[in-house]
C-alpha positions as CSV (number, residue, x, y, z in Angstrom):
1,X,31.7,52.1,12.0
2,X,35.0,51.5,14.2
3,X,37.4,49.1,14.0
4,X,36.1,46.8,16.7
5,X,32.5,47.0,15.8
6,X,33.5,46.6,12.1
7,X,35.8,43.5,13.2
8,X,32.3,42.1,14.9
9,X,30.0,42.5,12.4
10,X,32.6,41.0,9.4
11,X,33.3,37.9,12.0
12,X,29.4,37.7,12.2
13,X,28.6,37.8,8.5
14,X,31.6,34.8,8.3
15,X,29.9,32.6,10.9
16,X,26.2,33.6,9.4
17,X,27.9,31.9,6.3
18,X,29.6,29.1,7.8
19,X,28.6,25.5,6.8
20,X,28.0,23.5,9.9
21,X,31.6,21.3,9.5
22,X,33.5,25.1,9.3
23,X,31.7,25.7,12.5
24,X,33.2,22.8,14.1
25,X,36.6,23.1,12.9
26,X,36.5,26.7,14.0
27,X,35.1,25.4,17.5
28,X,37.9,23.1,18.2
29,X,40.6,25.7,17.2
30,X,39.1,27.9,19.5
31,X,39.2,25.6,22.3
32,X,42.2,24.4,21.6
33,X,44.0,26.8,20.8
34,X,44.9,27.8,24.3
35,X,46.1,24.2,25.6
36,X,48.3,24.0,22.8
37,X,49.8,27.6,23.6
38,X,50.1,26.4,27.1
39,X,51.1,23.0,27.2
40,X,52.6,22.5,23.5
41,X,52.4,20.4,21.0
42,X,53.9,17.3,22.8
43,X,52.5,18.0,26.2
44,X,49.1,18.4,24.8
45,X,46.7,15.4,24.5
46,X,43.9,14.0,22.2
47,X,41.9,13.6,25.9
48,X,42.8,17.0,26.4
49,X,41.4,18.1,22.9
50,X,38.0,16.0,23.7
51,X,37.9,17.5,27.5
52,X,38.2,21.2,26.2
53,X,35.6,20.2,23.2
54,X,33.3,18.0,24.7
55,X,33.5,16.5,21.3
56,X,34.3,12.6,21.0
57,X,38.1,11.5,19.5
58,X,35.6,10.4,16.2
59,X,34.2,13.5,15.6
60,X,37.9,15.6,16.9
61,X,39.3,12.8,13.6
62,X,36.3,13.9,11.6
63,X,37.0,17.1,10.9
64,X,41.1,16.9,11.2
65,X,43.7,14.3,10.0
66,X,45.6,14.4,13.3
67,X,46.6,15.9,16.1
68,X,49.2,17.8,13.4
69,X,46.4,19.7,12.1
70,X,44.6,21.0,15.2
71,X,48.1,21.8,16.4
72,X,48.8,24.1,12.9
73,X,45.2,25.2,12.9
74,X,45.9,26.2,16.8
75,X,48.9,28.4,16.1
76,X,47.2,30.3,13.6
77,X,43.9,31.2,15.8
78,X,46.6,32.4,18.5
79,X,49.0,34.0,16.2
80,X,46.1,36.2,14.3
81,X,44.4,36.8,17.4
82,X,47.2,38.7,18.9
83,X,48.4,40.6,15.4
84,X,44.7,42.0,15.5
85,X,45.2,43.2,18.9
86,X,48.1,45.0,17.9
87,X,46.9,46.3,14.9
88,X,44.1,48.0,16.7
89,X,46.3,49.5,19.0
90,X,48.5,50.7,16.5
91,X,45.6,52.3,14.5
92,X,44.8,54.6,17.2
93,X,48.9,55.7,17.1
94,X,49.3,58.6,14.7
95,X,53.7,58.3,15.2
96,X,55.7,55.6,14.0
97,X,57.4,55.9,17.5
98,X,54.1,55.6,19.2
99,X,53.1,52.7,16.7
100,X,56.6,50.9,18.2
101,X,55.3,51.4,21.6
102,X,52.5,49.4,21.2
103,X,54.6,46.3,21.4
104,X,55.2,47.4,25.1
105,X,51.7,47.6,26.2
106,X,50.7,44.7,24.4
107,X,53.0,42.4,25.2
108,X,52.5,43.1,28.7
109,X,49.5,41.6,28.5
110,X,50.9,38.3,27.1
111,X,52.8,38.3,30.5
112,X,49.6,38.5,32.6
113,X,47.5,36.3,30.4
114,X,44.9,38.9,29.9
115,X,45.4,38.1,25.9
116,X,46.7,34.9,25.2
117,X,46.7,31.9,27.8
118,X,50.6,30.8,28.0
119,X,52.0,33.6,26.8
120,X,53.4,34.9,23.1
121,X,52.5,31.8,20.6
122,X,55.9,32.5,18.6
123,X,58.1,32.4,21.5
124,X,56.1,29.1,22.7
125,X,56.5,27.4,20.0
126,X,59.2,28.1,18.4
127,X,60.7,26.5,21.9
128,X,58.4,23.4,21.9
129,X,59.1,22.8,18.0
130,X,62.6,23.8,17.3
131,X,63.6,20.5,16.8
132,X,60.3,18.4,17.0
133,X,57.6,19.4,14.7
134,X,59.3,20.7,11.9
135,X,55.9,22.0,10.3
136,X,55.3,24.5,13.0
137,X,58.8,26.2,13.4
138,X,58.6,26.8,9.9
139,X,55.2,28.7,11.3
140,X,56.7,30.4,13.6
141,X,59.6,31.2,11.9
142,X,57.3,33.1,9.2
143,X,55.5,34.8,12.0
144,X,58.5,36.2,13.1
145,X,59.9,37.8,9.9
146,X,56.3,38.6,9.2
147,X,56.4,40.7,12.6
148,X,60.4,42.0,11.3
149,X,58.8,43.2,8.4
150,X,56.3,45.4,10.0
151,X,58.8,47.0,12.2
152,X,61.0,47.3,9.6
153,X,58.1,49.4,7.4
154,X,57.5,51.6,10.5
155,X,60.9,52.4,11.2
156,X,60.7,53.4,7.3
157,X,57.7,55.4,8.2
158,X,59.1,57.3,10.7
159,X,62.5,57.9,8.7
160,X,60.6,59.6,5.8
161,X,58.4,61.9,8.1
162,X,61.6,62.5,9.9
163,X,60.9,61.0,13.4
164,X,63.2,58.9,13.4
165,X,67.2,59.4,12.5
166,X,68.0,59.4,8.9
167,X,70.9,57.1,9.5
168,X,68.8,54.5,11.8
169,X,68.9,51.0,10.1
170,X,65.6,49.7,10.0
171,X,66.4,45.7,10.4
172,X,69.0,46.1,13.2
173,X,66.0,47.9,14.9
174,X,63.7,45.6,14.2
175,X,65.7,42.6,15.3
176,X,67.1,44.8,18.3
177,X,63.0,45.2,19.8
178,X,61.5,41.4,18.8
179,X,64.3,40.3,20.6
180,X,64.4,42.4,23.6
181,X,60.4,41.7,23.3
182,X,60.5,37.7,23.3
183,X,64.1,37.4,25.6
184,X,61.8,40.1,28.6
185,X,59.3,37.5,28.1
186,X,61.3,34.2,28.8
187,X,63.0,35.9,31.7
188,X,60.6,37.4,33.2
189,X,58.6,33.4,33.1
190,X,61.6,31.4,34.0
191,X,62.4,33.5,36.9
192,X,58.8,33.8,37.4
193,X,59.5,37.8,38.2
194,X,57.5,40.5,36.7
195,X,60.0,43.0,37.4
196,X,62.5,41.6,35.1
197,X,60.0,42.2,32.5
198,X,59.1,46.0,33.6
199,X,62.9,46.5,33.7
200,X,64.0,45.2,30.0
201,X,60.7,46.6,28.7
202,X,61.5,50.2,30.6
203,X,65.2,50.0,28.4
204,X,63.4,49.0,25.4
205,X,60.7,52.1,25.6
206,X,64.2,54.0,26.0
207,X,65.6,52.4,23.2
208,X,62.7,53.5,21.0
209,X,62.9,57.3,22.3
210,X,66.2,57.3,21.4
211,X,65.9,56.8,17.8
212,X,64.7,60.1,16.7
């Protein structure tokens, strides 16, 4: 069984299992989960939770506290929705280098929207929340060293089967690529130009050739 029909069938048996107020909850995240990535936590609405449900503000307050917890609920669908996506990818990498290269194509798609609606959930809202919603920078903050250390173990990876230069240091690295990663990404939006992207991400793939 592969990794995407595996994935399926372990999401069905989780659903099969579901009681019908896990459903729910799991059906506003989903919904959600792309306004809030889009129009963050202070631009999004309860009306805009209820129009994206369908569901009435008694039964959106039935099953969450606030808006606080669709919002933290929200960043998590988005957040372990893209690390799945790049997991996959990287599964079908047999190189450390080629593993580090994943972040290229994926992220690419952030850009267009093909994977996530708004763009890359960390960058989002670690904007939207640095210094009003203290609950989810501390999310995204974890995400991010979460995402260091997995570089970090790759570049490790690809020291010990010699890919990658003995002397490389695996943090500056990893800092060096999430930043080059989420700074393409708020270029490339602000100016609303594509090509910015393709250029930082065209240094960054040069960056990673470079290291062994």
């Amino acid at each position: 069984m592969d990794l995407i029909y595996q994935s399926v069938y372990i999401c069905a048996v989780i659903q099969n299992n579901m009681t019908k107020a896990e459903k729910t909850r799991n059906f506003i995240v989903e919904k959600t989960a792309p306004i809030f990535n889009m129009k963050g936590y202070a631009g999004t609405s309860l009306n805009d939770i209820t129009a994206a449900t369908g569901l009435t503000k008694g039964s959106i307050y039935g099953n969450f506290a606030n808006k606080d917890e669709v919002a933290l609920a929200a960043f998590d669908y988005n957040l372990n929705n893209n690390v799945s996506r790049i997991e996959a990818a990287m599964s079908a990498q047999a190189t450390a280098k080629g593993k580090l290269l994943v972040y290229v194509s994926i992220y690419q798609n952030f850009i267009v929207g093909t994977i996530s609606k708004g763009g890359c959930p960390i960058l989002n809202t670690a904007t939207d929340a640095d210094d009003t919603h203290p609950a989810l920078r501390e999310k995204a903050l974890k995400a991010v060293l979460s995402w260091k250390k997995r570089i970090i173990k790759l570049v490790e990876e690809g020291i010990a089967n010699k890919e990658i230069k003995a002397d490389s240091n695996p943090e500056q690295i990893a800092l060096t690529v999430i930043a080059m990663i989420e700074g393409g990404i708020m270029i490339s939006r602000l100016t609303n130009k594509l090509a910015h992207w393709d250029l930082i991400m065209d240094s960054l793939k040069k960056y990673i050739n470079s290291l062994g």
